[in-house]
ChimeraX commands (.cxc) that place a marker at each C-alpha (Angstrom):
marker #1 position 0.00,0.00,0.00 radius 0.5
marker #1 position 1.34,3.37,-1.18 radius 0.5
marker #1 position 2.05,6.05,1.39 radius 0.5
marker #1 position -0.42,8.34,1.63 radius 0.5
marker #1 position 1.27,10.87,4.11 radius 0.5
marker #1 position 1.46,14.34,3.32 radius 0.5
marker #1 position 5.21,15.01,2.13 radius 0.5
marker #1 position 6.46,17.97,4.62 radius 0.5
marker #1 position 8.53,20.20,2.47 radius 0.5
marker #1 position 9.86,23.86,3.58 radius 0.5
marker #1 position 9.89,25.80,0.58 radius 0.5
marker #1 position 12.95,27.59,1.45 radius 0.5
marker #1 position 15.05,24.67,1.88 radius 0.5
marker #1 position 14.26,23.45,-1.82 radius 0.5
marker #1 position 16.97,24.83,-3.66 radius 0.5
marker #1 position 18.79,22.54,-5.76 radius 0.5
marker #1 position 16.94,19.94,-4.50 radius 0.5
marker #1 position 16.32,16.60,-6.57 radius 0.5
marker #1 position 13.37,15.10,-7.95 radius 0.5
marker #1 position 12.34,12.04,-9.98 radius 0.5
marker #1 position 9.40,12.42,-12.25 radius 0.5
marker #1 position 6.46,9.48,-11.10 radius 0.5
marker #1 position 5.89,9.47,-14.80 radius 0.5
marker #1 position 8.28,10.82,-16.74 radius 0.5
marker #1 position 7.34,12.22,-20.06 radius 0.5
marker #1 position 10.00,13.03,-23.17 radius 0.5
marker #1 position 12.67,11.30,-21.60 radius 0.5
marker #1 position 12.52,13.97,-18.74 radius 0.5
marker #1 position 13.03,11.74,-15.35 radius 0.5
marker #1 position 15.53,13.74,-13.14 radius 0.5
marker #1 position 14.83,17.66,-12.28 radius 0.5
marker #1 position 16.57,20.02,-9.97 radius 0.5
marker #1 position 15.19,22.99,-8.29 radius 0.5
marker #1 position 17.10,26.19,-9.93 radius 0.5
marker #1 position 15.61,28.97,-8.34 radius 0.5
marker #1 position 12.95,29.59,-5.51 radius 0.5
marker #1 position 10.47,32.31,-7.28 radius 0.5
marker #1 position 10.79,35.45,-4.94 radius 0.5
marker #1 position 6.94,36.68,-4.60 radius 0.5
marker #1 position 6.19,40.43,-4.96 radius 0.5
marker #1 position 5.57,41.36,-1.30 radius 0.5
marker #1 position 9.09,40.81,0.78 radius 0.5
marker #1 position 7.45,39.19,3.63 radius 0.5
marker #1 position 5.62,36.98,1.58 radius 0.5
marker #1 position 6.20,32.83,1.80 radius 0.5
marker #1 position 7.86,31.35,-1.69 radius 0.5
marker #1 position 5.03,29.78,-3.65 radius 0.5
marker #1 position 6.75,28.72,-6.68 radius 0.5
marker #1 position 10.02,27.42,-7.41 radius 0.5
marker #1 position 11.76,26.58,-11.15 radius 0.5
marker #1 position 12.62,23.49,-11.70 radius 0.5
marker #1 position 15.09,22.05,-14.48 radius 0.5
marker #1 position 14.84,18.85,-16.36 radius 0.5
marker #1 position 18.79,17.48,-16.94 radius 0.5
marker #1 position 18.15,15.74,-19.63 radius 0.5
marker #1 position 16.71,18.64,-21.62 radius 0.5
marker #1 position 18.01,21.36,-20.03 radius 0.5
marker #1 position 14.29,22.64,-20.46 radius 0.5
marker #1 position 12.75,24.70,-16.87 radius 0.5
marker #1 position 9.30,25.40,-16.04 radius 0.5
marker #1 position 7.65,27.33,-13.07 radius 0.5
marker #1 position 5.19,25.36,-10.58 radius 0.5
marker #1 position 3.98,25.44,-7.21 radius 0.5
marker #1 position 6.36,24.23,-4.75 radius 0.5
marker #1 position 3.59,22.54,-3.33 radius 0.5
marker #1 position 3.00,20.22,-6.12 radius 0.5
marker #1 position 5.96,18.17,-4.93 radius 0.5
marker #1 position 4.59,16.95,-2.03 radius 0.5
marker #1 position 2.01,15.02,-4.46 radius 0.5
marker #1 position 3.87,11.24,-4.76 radius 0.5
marker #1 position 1.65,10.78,-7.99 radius 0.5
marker #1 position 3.54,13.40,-9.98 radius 0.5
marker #1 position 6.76,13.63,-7.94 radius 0.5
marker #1 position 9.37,11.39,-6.27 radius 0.5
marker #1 position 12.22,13.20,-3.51 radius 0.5
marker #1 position 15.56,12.51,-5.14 radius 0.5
marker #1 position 16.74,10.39,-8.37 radius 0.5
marker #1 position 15.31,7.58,-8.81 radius 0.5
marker link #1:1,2 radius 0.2
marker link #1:2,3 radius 0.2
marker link #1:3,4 radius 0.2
marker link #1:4,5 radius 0.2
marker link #1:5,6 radius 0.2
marker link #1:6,7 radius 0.2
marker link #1:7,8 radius 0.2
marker link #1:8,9 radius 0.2
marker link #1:9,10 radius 0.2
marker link #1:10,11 radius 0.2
marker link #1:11,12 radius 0.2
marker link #1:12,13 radius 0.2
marker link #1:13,14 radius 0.2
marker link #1:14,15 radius 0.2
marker link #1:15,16 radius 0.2
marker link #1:16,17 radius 0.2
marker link #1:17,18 radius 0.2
marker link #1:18,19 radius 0.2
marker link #1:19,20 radius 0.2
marker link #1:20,21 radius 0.2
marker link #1:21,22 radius 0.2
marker link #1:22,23 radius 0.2
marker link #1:23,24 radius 0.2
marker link #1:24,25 radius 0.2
marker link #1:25,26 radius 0.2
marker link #1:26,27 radius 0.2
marker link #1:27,28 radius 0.2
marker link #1:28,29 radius 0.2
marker link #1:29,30 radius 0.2
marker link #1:30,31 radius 0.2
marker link #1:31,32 radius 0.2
marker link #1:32,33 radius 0.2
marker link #1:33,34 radius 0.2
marker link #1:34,35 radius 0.2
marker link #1:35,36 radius 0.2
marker link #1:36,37 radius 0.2
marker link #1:37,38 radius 0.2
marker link #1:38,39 radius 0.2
marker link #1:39,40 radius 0.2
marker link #1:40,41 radius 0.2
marker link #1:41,42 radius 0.2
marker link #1:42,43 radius 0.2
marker link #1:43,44 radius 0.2
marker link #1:44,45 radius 0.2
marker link #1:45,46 radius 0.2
marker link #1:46,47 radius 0.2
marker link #1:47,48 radius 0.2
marker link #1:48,49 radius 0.2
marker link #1:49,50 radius 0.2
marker link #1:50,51 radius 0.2
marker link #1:51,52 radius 0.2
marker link #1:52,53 radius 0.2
marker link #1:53,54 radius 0.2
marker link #1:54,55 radius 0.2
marker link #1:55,56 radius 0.2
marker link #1:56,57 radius 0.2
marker link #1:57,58 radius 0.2
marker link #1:58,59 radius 0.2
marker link #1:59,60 radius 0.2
marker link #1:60,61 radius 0.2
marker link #1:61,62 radius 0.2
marker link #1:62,63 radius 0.2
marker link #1:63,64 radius 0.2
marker link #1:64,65 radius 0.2
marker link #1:65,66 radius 0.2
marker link #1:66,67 radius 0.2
marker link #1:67,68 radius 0.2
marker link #1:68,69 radius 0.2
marker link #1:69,70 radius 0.2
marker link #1:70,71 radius 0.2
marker link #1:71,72 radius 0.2
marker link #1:72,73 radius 0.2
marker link #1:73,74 radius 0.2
marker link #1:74,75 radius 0.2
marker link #1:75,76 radius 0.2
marker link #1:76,77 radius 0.2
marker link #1:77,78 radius 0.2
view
């Protein structure tokens, strides 16, 4: 039976983090976190972070919540 835990992820400790695509697409499998998306307000908590595919080289934006979902996203390379 698959865990079904809430991942517990602090946003500012996700910096060049790892993470395995749960179904990788376009031979993208691996990704690292490039940059932690600074929000407008100063005081205001990181929402999104970039993340890098290093097969591809090619980055996209998302929440940095959406790797605490184990469907999409695996901690580390896998």
């Amino acid at each position: 039976m698959p865990d079904t835990t809430p991942r517990r992820l602090n946003p500012n400790k996700l910096l060049l983090s790892k993470w395995t695509a749960a179904k990788p697409q376009n031979k993208e499998k691996h990704f690292l976190v490039t940059q932690l998306i600074k929000p407008e307000l100063p005081d205001a908590p990181v929402e999104h972070v970039e993340l890098e595919a290093i097969y591809s080289h090619r980055s996209f934006i998302l929440p940095w919540r959406d790797l605490t979902d184990t469907e999409q996203w695996l901690q580390g390379w896998q």
